[in-house]
N, C-alpha and C positions, 0 to 999 in steps of 0.2 A: 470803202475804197477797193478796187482793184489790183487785185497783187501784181506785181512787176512779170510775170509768168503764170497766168492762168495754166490750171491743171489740162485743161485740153491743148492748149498748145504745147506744154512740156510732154505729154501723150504722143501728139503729133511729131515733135522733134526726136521723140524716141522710135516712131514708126519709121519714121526717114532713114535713122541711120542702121534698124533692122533691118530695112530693102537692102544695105549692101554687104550684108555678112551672110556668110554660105550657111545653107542650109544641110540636110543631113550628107555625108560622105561616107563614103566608104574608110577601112581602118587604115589603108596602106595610104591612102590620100592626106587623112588627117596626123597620123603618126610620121609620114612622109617631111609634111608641110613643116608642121612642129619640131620634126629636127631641123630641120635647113634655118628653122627662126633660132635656133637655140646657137647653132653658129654662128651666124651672122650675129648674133647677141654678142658671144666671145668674143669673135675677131674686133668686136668694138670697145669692147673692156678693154684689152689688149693694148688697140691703140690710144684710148685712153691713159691707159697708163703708162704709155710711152710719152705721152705728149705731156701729161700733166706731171707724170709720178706718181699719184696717189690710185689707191686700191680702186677697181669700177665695180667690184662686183654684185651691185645693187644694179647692174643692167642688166642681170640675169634673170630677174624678177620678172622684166616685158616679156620675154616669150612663155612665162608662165603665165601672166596675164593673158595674153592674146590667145595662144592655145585654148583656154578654157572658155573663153569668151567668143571665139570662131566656132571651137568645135563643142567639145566636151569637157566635163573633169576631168576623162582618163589619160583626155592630150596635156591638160593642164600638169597632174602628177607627173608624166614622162616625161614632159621639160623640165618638171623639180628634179626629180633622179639625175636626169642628163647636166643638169646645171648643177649639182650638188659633185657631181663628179670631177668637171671640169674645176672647180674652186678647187677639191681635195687635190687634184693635180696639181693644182697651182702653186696649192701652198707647201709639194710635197718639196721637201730640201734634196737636190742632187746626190746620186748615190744609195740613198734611202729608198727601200720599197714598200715601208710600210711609215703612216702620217702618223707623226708626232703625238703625245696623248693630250698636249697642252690642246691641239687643235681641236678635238672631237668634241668636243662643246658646241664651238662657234660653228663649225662644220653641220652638227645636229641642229643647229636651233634653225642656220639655212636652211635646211630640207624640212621641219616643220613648217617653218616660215612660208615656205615655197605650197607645200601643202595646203595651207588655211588661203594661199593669196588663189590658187585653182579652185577651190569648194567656194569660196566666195564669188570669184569673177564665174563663173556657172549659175550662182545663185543670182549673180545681179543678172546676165541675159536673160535666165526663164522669169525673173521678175519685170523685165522688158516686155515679154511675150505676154505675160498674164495681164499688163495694165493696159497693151496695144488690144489684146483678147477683150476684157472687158468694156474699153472705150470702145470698140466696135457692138457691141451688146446693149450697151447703154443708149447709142445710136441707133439702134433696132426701135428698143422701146418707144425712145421717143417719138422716132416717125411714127410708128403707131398711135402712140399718144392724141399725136398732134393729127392724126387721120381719124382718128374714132370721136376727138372732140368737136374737127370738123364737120365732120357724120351727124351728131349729136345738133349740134347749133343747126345744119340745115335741114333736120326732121322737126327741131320746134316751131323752124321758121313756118314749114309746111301746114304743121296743124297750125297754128295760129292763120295763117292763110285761109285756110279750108275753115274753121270756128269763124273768122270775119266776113265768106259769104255767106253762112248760114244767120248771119246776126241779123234785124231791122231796124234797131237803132243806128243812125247814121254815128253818133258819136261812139259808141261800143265798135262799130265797125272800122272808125277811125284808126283807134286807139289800140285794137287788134293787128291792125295792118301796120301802122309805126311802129308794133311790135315786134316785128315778124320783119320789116324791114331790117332792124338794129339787130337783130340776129344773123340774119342773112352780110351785113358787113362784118360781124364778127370772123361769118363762115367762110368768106372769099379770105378772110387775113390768113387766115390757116390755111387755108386752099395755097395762097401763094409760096405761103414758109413751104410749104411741104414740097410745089414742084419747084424751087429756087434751089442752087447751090450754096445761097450765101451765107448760109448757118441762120443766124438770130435772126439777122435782117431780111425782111423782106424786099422786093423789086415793087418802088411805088407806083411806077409807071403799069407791071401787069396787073397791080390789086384796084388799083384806082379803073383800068378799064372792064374788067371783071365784075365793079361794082355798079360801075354807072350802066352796063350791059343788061345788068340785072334790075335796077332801077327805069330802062327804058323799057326792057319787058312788063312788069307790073304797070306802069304806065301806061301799055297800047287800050287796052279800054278805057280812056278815060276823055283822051284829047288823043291831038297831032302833033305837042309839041314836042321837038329834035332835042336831041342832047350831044354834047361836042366836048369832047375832051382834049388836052396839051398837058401834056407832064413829059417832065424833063426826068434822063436816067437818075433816078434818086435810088438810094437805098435808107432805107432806118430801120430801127428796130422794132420789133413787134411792141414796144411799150408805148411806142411814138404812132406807128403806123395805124395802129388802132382808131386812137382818139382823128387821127384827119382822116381815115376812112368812116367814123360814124357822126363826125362834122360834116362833113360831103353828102353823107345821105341822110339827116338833118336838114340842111340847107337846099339840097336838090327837091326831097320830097316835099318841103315848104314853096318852091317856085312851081311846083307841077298841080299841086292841090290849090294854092292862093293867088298866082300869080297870073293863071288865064282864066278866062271863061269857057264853059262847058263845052267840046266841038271846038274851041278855039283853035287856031295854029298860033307860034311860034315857037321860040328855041333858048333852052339854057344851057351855057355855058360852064364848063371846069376846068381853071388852071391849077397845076400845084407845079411850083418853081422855088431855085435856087440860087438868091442873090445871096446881099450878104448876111439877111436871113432868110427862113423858109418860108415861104408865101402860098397860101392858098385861096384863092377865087374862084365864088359863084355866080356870077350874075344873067338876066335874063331881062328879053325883052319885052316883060307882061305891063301888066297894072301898076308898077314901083314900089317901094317899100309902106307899109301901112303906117300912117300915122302913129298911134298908136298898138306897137308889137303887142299880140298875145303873150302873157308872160305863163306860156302852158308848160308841160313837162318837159317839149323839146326846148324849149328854149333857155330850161334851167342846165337843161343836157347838154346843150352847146356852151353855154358859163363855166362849167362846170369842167369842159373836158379843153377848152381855152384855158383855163386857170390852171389844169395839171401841165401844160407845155409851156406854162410861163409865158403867153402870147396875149392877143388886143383882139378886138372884134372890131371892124369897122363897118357902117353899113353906108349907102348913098343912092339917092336917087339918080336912074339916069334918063335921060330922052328919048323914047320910052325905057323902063325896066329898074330893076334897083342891082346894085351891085354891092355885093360884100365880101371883104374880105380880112382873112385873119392872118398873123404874120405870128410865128415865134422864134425866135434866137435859138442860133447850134447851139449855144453852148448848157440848150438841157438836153442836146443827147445824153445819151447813158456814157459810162465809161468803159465799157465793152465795144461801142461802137467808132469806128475811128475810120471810115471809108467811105469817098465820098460827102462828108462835111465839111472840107475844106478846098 
């Protein structure tokens, strides 16, 4: 399960609220600023305890907070001094210039007190700073990551390419190239996370034309037939976007290879849509569905990555061409993903 505040969101919410505290100052600004907090602190004790009666002096604490937390510790201790002072004023008894000895306890633990609440609230800012510092760090790598994996997936796709014109077996040659295809979807997924903003999710509509872009290119020596894409602004996750980008090119490569004749013309089709579940379509106006499907590797591959997304396959003949399509339910997105599902 998903924790109620994923750690990069609470990162993020702690980034936010660094944007709006000052950064370095000069001393007369920060020791400046920090008195004026320290009065206006008083003058609210003050009328606190006019209005209630009871002692406020636990409002003295905020501008030692806040001091330390804007600027520095050393703003923080001078609100302590400056607040530890005001109190021993307060409680000095009329007449008397020197505080009570009964008092000098309660007086000392204040200015301790005050002490450890500055070195703390300092400690938590620059502990701000280190987790916004490293979530940006961690976000370096990844990108990388996800660009060198990139990288990676479309040089195997290459040699595999390059290995499947040098083959003479047609079926070796095949099986090379469906190789090398499923690579090459893996590689536009990554391609997409990487120039998207969305974080995890990918943009289905850029990955899906990217792929079938790529699939018409491999395609022009073979025939004339078109390829047409419709996708709706979808977003999913890369756990999701996967399996219907290497269903897609599964299913496309299956209508480009089976579905015409050699020199042939016609044209297949790809919708991927969003009713009240997600729907993906391929169909084409070739030869129709074969009687009897090959139950080859792709086709265990297409089972197989239906079944991770908790979805159906359907296929059907049309007048001319076959049409198939798979459908899965939101509710196997991930629970990271929450945009665009509903």
């Amino acid at each position: 399960m998903t924790p109620a505040l994923p750690t990069e969101h609470f990162v993020s919410l702690i980034e936010r609220n660094l944007h709006w505290l000052p950064g370095p100052q000069p001393i007369f600004v920060r020791y400046g600023i920090t008195t004026l907090l320290v009065i206006l602190c008083f003058l609210m004790m003050k009328a606190l305890e006019q209005v209630s009666g009871t002692d406020g002096f636990f409002v003295l604490y905020v501008p030692v907070f806040l001091g330390a937390v804007l600027f520095d510790r050393g703003s923080g201790f001078l609100a302590s001094g400056m607040a530890t002072a005001l109190v021993a004023y307060t409680l000095l008894p009329e007449g008397i210039s020197l505080l009570p000895r009964r008092f000098w306890i309660p007086v000392l633990l204040f200015f301790l007190l005050g002490l450890g609440i500055a070195a703390l609230s300092e400690a938590l800012r620059k502990g701000w700073e280190r987790a916004v510092k490293a979530e940006g760090s961690k976000d370096v790598l990844y990108r990388e990551l996800r660009h060198r994996t990139k990288n990676d997936f479309a040089m195997a796709s290459s040699v595999l390419a390059l290995q499947a014109r040098s083959q003479e077996s047609p079926e070796i040659k095949e099986a090379l190239l469906s190789a090398a295809g499923r690579l090459t979807a893996l590689s536009k997924a990554h391609e997409r996370l990487e120039a998207g903003e969305a974080g995890p999710n990918a943009q289905m509509h850029d990955y899906l034309e990217a792929l079938c872009h790529a699939l018409s290119e491999s395609n022009k020596p073979g025939n004339a037939v078109s390829l047409e894409l419709t996708c709706s602004e979808i977003e999913l996750p890369l756990s999701r976007a996967i399996p219907v980008g290497l269903i897609t090119n599964e299913l496309v490569t299956n209508a480009f290879r089976h579905a015409f004749e050699q020199g042939s013309t016609g044209s297949v089709m790809v919708r991927f849509q969003r009713g009240d579940e997600f729907e993906l379509i391929v169909a084409d106006d070739g030869q129709g569905c074969p009687d009897r499907p090959v139950h080859g590797v792709g086709s265990r591959l297409i089972e197989a990555l239906v079944t991770q997304l908790e979805g159906r396959l359907e296929r059907s003949n049309t007048d001319p061409g076959c049409h198939v399509r798979v459908s899965f339910p939101k509710r196997t997105i991930d629970p990271e993903y929450s945009r665009s599902a509903d």
